[in-house]
N, C-alpha and C positions, 0 to 999 in steps of 0.2 A: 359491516360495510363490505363492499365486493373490492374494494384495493386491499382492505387487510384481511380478508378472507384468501383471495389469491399470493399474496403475501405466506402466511399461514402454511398451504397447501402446497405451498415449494418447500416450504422450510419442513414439513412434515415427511414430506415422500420425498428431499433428500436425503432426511436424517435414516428416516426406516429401511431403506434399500440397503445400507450401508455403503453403500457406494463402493470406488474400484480405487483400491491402493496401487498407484504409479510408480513404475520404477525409474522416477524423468532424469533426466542427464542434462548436465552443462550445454548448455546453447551457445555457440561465436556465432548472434546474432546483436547489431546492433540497432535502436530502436530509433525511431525518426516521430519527434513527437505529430501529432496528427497523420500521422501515414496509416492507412488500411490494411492488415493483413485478406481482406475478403475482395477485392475490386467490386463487385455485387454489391454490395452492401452500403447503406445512407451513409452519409457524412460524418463520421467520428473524430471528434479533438480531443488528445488530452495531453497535459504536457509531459516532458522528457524525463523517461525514467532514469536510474533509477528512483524508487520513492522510499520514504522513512516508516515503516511501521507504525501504525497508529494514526499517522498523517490524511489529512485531507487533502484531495485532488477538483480541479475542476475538472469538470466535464461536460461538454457542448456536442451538439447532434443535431441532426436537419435530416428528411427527408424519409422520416416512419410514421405512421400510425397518427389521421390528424384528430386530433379534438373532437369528438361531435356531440358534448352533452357530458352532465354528469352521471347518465344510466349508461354513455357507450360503454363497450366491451373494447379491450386491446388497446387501447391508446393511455392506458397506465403502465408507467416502464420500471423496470427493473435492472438493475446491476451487478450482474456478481462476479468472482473470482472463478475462471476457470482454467486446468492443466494448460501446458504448451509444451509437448513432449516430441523431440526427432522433427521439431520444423512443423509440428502438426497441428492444424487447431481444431478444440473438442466437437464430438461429432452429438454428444446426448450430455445431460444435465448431469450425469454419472459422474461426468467428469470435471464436475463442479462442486464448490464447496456453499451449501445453501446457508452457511452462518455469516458469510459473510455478504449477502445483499440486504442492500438499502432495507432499514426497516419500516421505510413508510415510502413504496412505491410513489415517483410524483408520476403527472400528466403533461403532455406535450401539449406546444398552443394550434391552432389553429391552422397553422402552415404544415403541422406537424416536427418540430423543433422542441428543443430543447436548450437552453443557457446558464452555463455556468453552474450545474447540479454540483455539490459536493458530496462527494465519496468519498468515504473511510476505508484505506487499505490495510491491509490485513494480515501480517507473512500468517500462513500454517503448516504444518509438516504433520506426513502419515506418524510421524513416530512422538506427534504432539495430540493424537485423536482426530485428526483428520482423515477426509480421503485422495487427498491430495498433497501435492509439495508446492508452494509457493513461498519464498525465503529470497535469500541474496544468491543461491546457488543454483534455485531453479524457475527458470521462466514462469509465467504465468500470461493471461487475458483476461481482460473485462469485458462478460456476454454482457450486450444492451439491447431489450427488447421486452416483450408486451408479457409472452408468456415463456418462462425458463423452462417450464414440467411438459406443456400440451403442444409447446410450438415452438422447438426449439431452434429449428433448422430458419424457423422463417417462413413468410410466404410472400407471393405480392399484397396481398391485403395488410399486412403484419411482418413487415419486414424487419430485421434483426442485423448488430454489427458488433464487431469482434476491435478491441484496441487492436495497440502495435501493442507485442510483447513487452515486458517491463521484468524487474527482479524489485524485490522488497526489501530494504535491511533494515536493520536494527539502530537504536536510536545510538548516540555517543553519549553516555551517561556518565564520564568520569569527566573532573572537573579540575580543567590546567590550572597549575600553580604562578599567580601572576606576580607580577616583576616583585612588587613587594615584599610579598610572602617570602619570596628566594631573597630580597637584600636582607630584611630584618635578622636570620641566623646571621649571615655573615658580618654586620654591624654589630653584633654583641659578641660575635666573638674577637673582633677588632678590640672592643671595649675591654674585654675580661683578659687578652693578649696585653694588652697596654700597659692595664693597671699591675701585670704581673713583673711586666718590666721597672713599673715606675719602683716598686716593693725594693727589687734583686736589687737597681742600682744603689735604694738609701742604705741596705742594707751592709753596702759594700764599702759606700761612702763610713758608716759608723764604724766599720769594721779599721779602716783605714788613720781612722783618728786616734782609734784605741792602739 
């Protein structure tokens, strides 16, 4: 089918280029959920980074590529993870990670919109086999549009749009110790303190007789 064929053919001629390992740096940028980095660019929602690793996100959009059939061309969208290095957003698909877009492109309606899509974020790091950095340390964006490989930039017919910057972390997998768990040691050793006293005293009490 021509969504997973296009699909496929990102994911293919990302992987094979090997694409461009970033040297990205910490960004003092902070992110405003639905704000534009592109002013140009359709309508982009998505909410406030940053986001959890693994995690799905919504994402809403208006004003790309409308519907015209199940044979159009360009009106099946895509989402991936791309660089945001020095304030910069990516200028070619290079600087994108193709494993991490939607693996089943959807289609916009009619108006040309989209509602509520869910996206799986993704941290990956050059030094995880990536060609990119996106982690809790270094920025990233969400390209959204028709074509990531033949038409990256966008056009008017196929217009394209960039999130606000975002960071990704890592889940909290260690598991607090709740009130109980912390009273029970201390309740037995109340108990085994107790009974060492009740011991001493009869002991002393016998001792006393004799």
């Amino acid at each position: 089918m021509q969504i997973r064929g296009r699909a496929k053919k990102f994911a293919t001629i990302a992987g094979a280029t090997g694409l461009v390992a970033a040297s990205a740096v910490l960004i003092p940028f902070i992110g405003v959920a639905g704000a534009l980095t592109n002013p140009a660019s359709p309508g982009l929602t998505t909410p406030a980074g940053p986001y959890t690793n693994g995690s799905k996100i919504s994402v809403s959009g208006a004003g790309f590529e409308a519907e015209q059939g199940p044979s159009a061309t360009g009106n099946t969208m895509t989402i991936v993870e791309c660089e945001y290095v020095n304030n910069t957003l990516p200028s070619d698909y290079t600087q994108c990670d193709g494993t991490t877009a939607n693996p089943n492109p959807f289609v916009t309606n009619a108006s040309g919109a989209f509602t509520n899509f869910q996206f799986t974020v993704t941290a990956v790091t050059t030094g995880g086999g990536s060609n990119i950095n996106c982690d809790a340390t270094h920025y990233c964006v969400l390209w959204v549009g028709a074509d990531p490989v033949g038409n990256f930039s966008g056009s008017s017919a196929s217009p394209i749009a960039f999130s606000t910057p975002f960071l990704i972390t890592q889940p909290n997998t260690s598991t607090p110790e709740s009130p109980a768990t912390i009273a029970l040691p201390v309740a037995a050793a109340g108990v085994i303190g107790g009974g060492a006293f009740l011991v001493f005293r009869r002991r002393r009490h016998h001792s006393a007789a004799a």
